[in-house]
Backbone bond lengths (Angstrom), bond angles and torsions (degrees), N, CA, C in turn:
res aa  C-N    CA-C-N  psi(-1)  N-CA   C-N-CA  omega(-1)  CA-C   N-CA-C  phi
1 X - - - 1.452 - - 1.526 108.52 -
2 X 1.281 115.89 134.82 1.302 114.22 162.31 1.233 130.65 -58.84
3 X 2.058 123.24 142.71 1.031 120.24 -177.56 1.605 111.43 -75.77
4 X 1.319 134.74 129.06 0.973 125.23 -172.51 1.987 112.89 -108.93
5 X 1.386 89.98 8.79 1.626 95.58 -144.78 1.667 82.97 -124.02
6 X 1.505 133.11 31.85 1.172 110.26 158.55 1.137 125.88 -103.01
7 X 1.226 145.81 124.06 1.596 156.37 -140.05 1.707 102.36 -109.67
8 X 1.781 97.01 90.45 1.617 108.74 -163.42 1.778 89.64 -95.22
9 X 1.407 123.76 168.15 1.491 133.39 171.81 1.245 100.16 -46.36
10 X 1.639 136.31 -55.75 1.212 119.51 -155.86 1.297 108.46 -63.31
11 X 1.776 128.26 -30.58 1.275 153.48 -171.50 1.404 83.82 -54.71
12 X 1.238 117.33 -103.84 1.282 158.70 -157.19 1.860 89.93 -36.00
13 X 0.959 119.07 -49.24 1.992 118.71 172.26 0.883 107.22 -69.01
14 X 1.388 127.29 -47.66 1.781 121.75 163.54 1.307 126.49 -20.46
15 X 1.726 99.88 -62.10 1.425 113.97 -174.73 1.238 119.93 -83.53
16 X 1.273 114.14 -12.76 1.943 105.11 152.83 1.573 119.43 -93.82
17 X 1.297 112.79 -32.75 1.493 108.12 -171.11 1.485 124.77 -123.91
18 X 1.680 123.41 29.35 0.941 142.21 158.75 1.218 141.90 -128.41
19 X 1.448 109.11 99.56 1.759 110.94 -154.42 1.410 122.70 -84.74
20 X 1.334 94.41 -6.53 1.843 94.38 157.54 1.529 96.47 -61.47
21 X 1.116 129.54 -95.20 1.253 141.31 -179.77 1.234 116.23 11.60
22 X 1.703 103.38 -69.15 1.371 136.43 -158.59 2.290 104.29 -62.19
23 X 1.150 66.79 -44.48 1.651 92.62 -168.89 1.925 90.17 -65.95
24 X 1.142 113.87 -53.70 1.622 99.61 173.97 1.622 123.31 -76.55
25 X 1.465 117.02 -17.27 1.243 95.52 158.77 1.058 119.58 -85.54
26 X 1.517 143.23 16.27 1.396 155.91 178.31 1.628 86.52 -94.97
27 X 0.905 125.07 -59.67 1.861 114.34 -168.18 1.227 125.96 -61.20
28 X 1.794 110.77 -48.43 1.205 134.39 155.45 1.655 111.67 -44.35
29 X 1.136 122.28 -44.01 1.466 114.86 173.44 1.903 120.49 -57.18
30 X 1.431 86.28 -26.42 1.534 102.89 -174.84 1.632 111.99 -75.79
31 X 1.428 121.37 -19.11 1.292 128.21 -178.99 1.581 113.75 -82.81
32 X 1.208 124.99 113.24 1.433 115.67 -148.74 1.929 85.21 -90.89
33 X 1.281 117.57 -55.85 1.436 121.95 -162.10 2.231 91.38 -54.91
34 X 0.939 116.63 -45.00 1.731 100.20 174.77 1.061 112.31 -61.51
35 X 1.451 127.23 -68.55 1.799 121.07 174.88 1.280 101.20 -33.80
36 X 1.824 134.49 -62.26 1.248 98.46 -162.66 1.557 122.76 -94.59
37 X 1.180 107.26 40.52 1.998 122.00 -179.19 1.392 69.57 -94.83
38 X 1.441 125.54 -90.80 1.216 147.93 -145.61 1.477 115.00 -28.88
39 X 1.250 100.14 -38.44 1.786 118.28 -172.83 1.288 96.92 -81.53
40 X 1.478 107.71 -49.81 1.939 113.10 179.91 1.859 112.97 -46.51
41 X 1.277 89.09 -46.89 1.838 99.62 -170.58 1.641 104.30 -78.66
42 X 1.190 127.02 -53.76 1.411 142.67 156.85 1.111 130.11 -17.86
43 X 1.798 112.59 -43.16 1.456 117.61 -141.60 1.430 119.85 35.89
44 X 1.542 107.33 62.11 1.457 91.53 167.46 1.189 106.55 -145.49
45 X 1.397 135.27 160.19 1.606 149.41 168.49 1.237 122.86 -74.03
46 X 1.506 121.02 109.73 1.302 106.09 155.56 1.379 117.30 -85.68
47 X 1.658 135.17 137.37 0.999 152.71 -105.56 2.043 86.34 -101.65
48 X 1.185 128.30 123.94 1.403 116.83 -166.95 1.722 106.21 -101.12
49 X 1.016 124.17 138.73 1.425 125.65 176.63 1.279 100.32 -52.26
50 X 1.379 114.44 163.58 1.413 122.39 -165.54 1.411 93.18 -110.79
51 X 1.385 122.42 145.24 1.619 129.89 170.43 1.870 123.33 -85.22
52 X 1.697 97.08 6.49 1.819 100.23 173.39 1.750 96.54 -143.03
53 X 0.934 113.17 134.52 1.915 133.99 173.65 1.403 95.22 -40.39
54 X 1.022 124.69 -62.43 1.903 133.49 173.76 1.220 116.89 -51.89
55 X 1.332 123.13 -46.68 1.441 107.90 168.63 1.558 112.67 -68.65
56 X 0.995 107.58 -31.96 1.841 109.64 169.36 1.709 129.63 -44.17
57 X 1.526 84.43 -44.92 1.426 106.06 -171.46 1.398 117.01 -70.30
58 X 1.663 100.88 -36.51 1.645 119.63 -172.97 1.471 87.82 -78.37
59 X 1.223 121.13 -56.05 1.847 106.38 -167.35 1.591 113.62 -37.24
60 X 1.639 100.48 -54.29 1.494 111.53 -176.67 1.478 120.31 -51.55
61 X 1.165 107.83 -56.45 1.525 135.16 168.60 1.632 99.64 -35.66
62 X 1.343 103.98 -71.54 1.798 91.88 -154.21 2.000 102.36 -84.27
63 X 1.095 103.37 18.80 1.785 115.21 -169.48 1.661 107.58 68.77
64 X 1.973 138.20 15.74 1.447 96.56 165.38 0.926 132.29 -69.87
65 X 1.541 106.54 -2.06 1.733 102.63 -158.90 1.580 105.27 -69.38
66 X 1.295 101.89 -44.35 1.824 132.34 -174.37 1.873 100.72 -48.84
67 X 1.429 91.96 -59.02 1.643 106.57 169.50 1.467 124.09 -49.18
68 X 1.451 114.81 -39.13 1.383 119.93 162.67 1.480 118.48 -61.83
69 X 1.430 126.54 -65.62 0.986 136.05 173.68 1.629 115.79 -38.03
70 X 1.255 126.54 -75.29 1.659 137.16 138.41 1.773 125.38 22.23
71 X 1.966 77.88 -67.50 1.699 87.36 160.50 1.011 136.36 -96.08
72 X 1.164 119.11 -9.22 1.249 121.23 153.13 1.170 158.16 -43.74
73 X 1.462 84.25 -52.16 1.784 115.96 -178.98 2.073 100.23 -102.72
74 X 1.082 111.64 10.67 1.444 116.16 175.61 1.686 86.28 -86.48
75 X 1.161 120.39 -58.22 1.572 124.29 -170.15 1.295 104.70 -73.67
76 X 1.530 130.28 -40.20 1.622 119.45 -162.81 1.722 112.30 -86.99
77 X 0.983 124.22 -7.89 1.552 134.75 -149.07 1.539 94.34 -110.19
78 X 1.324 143.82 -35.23 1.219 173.46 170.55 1.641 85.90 -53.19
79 X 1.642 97.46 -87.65 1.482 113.50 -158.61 1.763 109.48 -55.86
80 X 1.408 121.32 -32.50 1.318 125.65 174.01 1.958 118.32 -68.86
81 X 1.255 91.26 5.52 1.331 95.42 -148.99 1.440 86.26 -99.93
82 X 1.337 103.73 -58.21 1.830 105.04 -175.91 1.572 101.71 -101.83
83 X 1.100 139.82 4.84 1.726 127.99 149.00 1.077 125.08 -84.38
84 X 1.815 125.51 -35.08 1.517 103.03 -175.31 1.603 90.98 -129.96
85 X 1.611 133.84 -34.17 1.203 118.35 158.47 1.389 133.42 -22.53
86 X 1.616 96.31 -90.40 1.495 113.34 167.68 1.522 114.34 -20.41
87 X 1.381 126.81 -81.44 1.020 139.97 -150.97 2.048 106.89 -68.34
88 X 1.491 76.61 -31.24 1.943 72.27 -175.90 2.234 109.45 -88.44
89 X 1.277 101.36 3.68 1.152 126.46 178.70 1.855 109.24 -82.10
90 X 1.449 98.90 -45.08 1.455 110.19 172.56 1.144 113.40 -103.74
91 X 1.671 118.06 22.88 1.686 110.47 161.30 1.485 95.58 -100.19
92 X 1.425 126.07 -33.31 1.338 139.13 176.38 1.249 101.26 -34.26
93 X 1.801 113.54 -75.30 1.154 111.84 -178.40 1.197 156.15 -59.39
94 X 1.565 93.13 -12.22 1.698 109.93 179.71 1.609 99.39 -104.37
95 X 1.056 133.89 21.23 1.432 149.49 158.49 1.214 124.30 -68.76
96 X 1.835 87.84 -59.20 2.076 119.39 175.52 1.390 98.80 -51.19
């Protein structure tokens, strides 16, 4: 299977300075049944709200929360990039 989850420069500039981009991994985040394929196929966690204010606080506090998030989006930002980016980028173009 292809790696889909490696976070190359062009990736990685994408996700600060391209708001097409930006704007679809903002939507894609919003799709709960893909995030949780993604995590399923992945093995990976998206980071779960905590059910007490204190455990919240301590995550923040000691940086896991940051750490969760981190890894997450090291694997998901990659994979959004060349599965639904990419591809809807080159339906654009063969449209023009």
């Amino acid at each position: 299977m292809t790696d889909y989850t490696t976070m190359t420069p062009q990736i990685s500039f994408d996700a600060i300075h391209n708001e097409a981009f930006k704007h679809v991994l903002v939507e894609t985040l919003k799709e709960q049944e893909l995030v949780d394929q993604f995590c399923r196929l992945y093995k990976c966690e998206k980071p779960k709200p905590r059910s007490h204010p204190l455990e919240e606080m301590v995550d923040q506090i000691t940086g896991f929360r940051q750490h969760q998030w981190n890894e997450f989006f090291k694997q998901f930002i990659p994979f959004v990039h060349r599965v639904v980016y990419m591809p809807l980028l080159c339906q654009l173009d063969n449209q023009g």
